[in-house]
N, C-alpha and C positions, 0 to 999 in steps of 0.2 A: 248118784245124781243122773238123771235123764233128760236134763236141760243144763242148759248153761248155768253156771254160776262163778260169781266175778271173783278175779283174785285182788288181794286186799292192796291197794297204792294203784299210781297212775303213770303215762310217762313209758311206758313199757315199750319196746323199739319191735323185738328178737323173741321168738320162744324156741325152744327145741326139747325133743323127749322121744325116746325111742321105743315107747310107747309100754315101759315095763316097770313101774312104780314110782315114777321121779320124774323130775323136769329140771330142765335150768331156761333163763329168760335173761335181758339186759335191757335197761331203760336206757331212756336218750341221754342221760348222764355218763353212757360206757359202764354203771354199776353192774356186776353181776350178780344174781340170786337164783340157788338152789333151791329144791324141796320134795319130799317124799320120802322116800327109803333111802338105804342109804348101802346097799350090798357092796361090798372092797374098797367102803371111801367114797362111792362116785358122788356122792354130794361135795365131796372137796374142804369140808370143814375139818380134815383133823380131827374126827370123833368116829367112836368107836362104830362099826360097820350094823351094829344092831340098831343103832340113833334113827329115829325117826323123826323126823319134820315136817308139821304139817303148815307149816306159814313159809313165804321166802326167806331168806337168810341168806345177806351175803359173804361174797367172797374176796377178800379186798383188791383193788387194784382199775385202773380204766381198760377195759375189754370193746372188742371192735364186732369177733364174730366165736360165736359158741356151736358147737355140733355133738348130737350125742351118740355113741357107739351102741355097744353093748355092754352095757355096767361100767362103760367109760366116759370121759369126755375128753375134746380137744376142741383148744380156744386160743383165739392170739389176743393179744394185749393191741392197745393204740401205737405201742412205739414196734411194733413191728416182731414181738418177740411170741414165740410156740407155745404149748405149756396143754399138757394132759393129766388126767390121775382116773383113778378107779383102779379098775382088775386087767392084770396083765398077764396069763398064762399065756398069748400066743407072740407079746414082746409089742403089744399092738401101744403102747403109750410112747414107744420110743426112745427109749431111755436109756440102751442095750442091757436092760435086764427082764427079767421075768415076775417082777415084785411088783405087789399091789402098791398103792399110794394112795392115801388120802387125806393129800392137799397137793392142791396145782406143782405139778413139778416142769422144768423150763427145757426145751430141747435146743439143741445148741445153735447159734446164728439169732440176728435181729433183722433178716430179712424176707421173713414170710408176708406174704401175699394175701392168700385165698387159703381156707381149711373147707375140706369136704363134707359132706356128712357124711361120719363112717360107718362101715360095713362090719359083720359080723367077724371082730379080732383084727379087723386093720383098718389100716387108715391112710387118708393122702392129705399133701397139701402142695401149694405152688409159692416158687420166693418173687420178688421182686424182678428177677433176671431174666424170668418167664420159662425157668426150670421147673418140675414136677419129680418131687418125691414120693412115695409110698414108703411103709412099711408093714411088720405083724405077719400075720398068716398069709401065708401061698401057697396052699392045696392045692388051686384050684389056677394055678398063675396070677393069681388078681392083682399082684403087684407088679404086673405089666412091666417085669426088669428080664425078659428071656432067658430064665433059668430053669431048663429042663428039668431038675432036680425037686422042685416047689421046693424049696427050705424058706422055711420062716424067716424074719429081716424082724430084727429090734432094735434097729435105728434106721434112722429115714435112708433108704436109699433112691439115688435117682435111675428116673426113667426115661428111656434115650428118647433124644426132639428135643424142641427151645421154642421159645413164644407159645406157651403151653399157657391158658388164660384162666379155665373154671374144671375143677373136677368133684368128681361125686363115686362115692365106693358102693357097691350095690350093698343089697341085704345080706346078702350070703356070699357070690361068691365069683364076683365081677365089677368093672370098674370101668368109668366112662369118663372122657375128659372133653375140652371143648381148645380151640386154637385160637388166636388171635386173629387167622386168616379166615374165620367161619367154617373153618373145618370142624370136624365131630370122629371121636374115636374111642375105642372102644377094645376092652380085654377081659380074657377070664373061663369062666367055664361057658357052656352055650345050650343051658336046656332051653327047647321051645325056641330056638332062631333067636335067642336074647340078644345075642352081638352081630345082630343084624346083618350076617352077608351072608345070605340064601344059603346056609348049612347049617349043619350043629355042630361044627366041628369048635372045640375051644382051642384060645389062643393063648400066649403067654409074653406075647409082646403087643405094642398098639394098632389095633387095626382100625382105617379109615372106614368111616359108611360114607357112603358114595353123595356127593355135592360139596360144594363151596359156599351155603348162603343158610349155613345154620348160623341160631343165634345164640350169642354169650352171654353170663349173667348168670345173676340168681336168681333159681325157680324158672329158668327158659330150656333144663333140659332134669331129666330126673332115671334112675334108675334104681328098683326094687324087684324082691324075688325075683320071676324071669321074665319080665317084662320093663323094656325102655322106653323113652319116646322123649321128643326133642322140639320144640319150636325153630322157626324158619325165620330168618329177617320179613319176612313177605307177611308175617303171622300167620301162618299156616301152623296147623299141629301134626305132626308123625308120629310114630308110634308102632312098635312092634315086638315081636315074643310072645308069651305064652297068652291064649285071650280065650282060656277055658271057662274062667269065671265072666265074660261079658267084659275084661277090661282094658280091650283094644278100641271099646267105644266105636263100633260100630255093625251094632246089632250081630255081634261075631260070638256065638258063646256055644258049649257043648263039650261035652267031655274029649278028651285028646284028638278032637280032629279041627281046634280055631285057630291054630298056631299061624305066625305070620315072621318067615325069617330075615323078611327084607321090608324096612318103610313102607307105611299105608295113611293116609292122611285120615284123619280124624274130623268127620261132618263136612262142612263147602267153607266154613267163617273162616276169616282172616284177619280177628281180634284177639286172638286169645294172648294172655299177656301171662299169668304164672303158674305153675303146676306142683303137683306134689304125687309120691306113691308111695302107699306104704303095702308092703306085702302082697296083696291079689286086690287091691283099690285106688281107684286115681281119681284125682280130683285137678279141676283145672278154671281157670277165672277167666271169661270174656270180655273184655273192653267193650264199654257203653259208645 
């Protein structure tokens, strides 16, 4: 299809899709529905991993927020409780095993918060108490728990700090979080100035980018392949890492010499209200 074309029912809140044969979605009723392929389960039905689905089909139970990984998902319920399934070779559903699942399986505690959208084999989320877990793959440190070792984590462990507000797991192989004091931080590997403090050096615990008056929330900061960028209370946009492809948004493009390792704002406006990135593209919405 090379236009739009509508999916079947109305009511529809939420989408998420990682952009690899599947999606899942949730109406204002908290429904959840899957659809597409169905590779190690991640459709979540309990059917066999060749099942294909081409219409919604849900999943039962009232859901609040859905994210999709890579051939995984993680989603919290309305009463507060975790709950992953798909492919787990790097332990990234949490569950301390390495076995696929396909149907929702529960991670322990009913007091999750905020789920991320996760990164390639891991994942994060924050509880009520304004703690932030991670788990899955740590090649690369992404699980921002300072272990020299990267060992993989297949159950959530946490990451040192408290009033920890919104976090987002990059594509590959870094992870950004946001504070309830307007702070923004940020870990992981560091091609292209990705973790923004004028080096490329990676990190493996949380490192601050420099200000107090970033803003929190959904879609106010986003992280993919090696490029970040973050809304400001002031609505300002920033933005920085890799911007070989044109996608620091401003007129910045050229083979390995656009890099930017420290914030750079994005055009003069000071409306912009949500964002998204997936891979080497950003898309962002202006307030009328």
């Amino acid at each position: 299809r090379s236009s739009p074309v509508q999916v079947p029912g109305n009511n529809w809140s939420s989408i998420t899709s990682n952009g690899d044969a599947w999606s899942a979605a949730i109406k204002t009723d908290g429904t959840l529905w899957t659809f597409g392929g169905n590779g190690d389960g991640v459709l979540g039905l309990n059917q066999p991993t060749s099942t294909e689905i081409s219409s919604p089909v849900q999943i039962p139970g009232t859901w609040s927020k859905a994210y999709a990984g890579e051939d995984y998902m993680i989603a919290t319920k309305a009463n507060g409780t975790l709950w992953t399934w798909g492919t787990n070779e790097k332990g990234q559903l949490g569950d301390n095993s390495v076995i696929h699942r396909s149907s929702p399986t529960q991670i322990p505690g009913t007091s999750w918060a905020t789920v991320g959208r996760s990164g390639l084999f891991n994942s994060s989320a924050t509880k009520t108490d304004g703690t932030l877990w991670t788990w899955g793959r740590n090649s690369y440190g992404q699980l921002g728990i300072g272990q020299p070792d990267n060992a993989h984590r297949s159950s959530p462990t946490q990451v040192p700090g408290t009033t920890w507000d919104r976090v987002q797991s990059g594509t590959y192989r870094n992870t950004m979080a946001t504070k309830t004091d307007g702070t923004l931080w940020i870990w992981g590997y560091n091609t292209g100035g990705v973790l923004g403090q004028n080096n490329g050096t990676p990190y493996s615990s949380p490192r601050q980018i420099p200000g107090t008056t970033w803003a929190t929330g959904s879609y106010k900061f986003d992280v993919a392949g090696n490029t970040a960028g973050c809304f400001k209370t002031d609505g300002t946009f920033w933005i920085w890492g890799e911007g070989d492809k044109g996608q620091l948004g401003n007129n910045i493009g050229g083979p390995g010499t656009k890099n930017r390792s420290s914030p750079i704002q994005v055009g003069t406006t000071t409306k912009w209200n949500n964002m998204n990135m997936q891979g080497q593209v950003v898309a962002a919405i202006e307030s009328t």
